[in-house]
C-alpha positions in Angstrom: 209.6 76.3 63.4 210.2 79.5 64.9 213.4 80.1 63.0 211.6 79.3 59.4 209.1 81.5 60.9 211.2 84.3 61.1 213.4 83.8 58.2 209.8 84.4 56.2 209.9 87.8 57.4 209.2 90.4 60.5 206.6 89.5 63.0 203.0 91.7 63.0 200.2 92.5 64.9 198.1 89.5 63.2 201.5 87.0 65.0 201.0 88.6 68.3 196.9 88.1 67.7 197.6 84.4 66.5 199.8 83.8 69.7 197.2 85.3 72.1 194.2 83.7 71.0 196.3 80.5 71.1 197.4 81.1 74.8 193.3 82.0 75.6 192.8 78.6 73.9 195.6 75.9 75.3 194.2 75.7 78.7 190.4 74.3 77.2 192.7 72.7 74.1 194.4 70.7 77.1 191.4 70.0 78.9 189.5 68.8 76.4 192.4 66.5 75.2 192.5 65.2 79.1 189.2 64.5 79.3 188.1 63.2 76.2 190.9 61.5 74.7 193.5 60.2 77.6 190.4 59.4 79.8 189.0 57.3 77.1 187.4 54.3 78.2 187.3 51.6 76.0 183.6 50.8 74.2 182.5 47.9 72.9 180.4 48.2 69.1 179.4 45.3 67.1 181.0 43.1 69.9 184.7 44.3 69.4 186.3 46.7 71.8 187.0 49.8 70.9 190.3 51.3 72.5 193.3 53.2 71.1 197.2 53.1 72.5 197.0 57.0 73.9 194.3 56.5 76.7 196.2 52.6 77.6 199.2 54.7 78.4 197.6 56.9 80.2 196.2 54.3 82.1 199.0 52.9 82.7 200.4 56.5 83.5 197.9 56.0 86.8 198.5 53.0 87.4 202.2 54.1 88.1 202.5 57.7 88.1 206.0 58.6 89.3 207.4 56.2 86.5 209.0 58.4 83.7 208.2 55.7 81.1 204.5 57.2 81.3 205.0 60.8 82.5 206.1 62.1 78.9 203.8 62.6 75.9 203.9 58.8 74.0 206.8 59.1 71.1 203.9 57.6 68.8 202.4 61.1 69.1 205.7 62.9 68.3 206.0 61.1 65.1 202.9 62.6 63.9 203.8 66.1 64.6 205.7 67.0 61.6 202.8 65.3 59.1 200.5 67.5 61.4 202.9 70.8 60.4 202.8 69.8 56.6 199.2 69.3 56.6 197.9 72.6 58.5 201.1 74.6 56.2 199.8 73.2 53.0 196.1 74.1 54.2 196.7 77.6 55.5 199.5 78.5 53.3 198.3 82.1 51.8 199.0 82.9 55.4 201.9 80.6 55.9 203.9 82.9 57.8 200.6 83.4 60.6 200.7 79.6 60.4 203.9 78.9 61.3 203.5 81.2 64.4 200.5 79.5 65.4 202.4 76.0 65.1 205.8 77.6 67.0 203.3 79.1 69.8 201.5 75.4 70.1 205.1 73.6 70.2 205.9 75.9 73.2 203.1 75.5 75.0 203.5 71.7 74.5 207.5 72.2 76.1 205.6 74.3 78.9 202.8 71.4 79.6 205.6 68.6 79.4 207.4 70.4 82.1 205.3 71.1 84.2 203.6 67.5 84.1 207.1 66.5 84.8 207.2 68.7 87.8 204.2 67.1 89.0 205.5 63.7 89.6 209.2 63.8 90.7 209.8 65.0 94.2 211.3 68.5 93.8 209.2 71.7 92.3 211.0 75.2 91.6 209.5 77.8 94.8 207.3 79.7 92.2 203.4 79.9 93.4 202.2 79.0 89.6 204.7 75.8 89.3 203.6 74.9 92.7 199.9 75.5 92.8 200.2 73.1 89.3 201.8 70.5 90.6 199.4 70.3 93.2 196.0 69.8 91.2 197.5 67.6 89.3 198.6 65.3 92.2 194.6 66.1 93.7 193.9 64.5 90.0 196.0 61.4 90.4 195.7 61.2 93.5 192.4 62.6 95.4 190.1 62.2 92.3 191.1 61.7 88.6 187.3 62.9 87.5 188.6 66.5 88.4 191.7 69.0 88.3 192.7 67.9 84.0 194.3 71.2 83.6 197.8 70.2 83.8 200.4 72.8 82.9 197.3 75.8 83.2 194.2 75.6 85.6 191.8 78.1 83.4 189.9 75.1 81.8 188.8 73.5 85.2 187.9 76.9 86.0 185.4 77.2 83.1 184.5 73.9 83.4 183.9 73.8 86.8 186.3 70.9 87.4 189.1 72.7 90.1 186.2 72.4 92.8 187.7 73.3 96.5 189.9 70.4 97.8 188.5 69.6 101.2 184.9 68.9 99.3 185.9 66.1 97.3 186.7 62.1 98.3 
């Protein structure tokens, strides 16, 4: 993406604006997709349960979380991502080149939360305060209390949530 990006022509202020508001926005992005969509607990309407295969991973993700099968962002989701570039190109294409830096910046941020979620459940992290400090929430999340610390890969939206609460005053 960012090579199509760039073969469409120099990058501008309105690329730098798209990749800061996008930055500002990840962390709630993240939570909200945490909260709302892997914690998804299956509902029952009209007598048939509702439940989709992203949250059962997840699930099964804490269930068993230092197994790699479940650390990783499903492939299901993956094959989805290029219909998702189409879509939002064919949508926003007057500004196709501001659109494809949005979609390069997203993609990034999705390597940077898959590393550090990795980071978070094998035994070694790099000796870098941020890495480490994320690692550990997300380990208070799996394993002090999964109804706090969602932020994976950035804290920001449990800080404007108010879900990062001080460790020692949760079970």
């Amino acid at each position: 993406c960012g090579a199509v990006r760039l073969h469409w022509g120099p990058l501008g202020w309105g690329d730098a604006l798209v990749a800061l508001a996008l930055v500002a926005y990840f962390p709630v992005n993240e939570w909200l997709i945490h909260v709302f969509m892997l914690h998804y607990r299956p509902r029952k309407v009209l007598g048939f349960t509702i439940d989709f295969y992203l949250p059962v991973t997840h699930r099964r993700h804490h269930a068993d979380p230092w197994n790699p099968q479940w650390v990783f962002i499903p492939r299901h989701i993956h094959y989805s991502t290029p219909f998702t570039i189409a879509l939002i190109l064919w949508v926003l294409w007057p500004w196709k080149e501001l659109a494809m830096t949005g979609i390069t910046v997203y993609l990034l941020l999705g390597l940077h939360y898959e590393w550090v979620h990795f980071l978070a459940h094998i035994p070694w992290c790099p000796d870098i305060a941020y890495y480490q400090r994320r690692v550990r929430e997300h380990r208070y999340h799996h394993f002090r209390n999964e109804n706090y610390w969602w932020g994976v890969s950035m804290g920001m939206g449990d800080r404007i949530f108010g879900t990062a609460p001080p460790v020692e005053t949760i079970e």
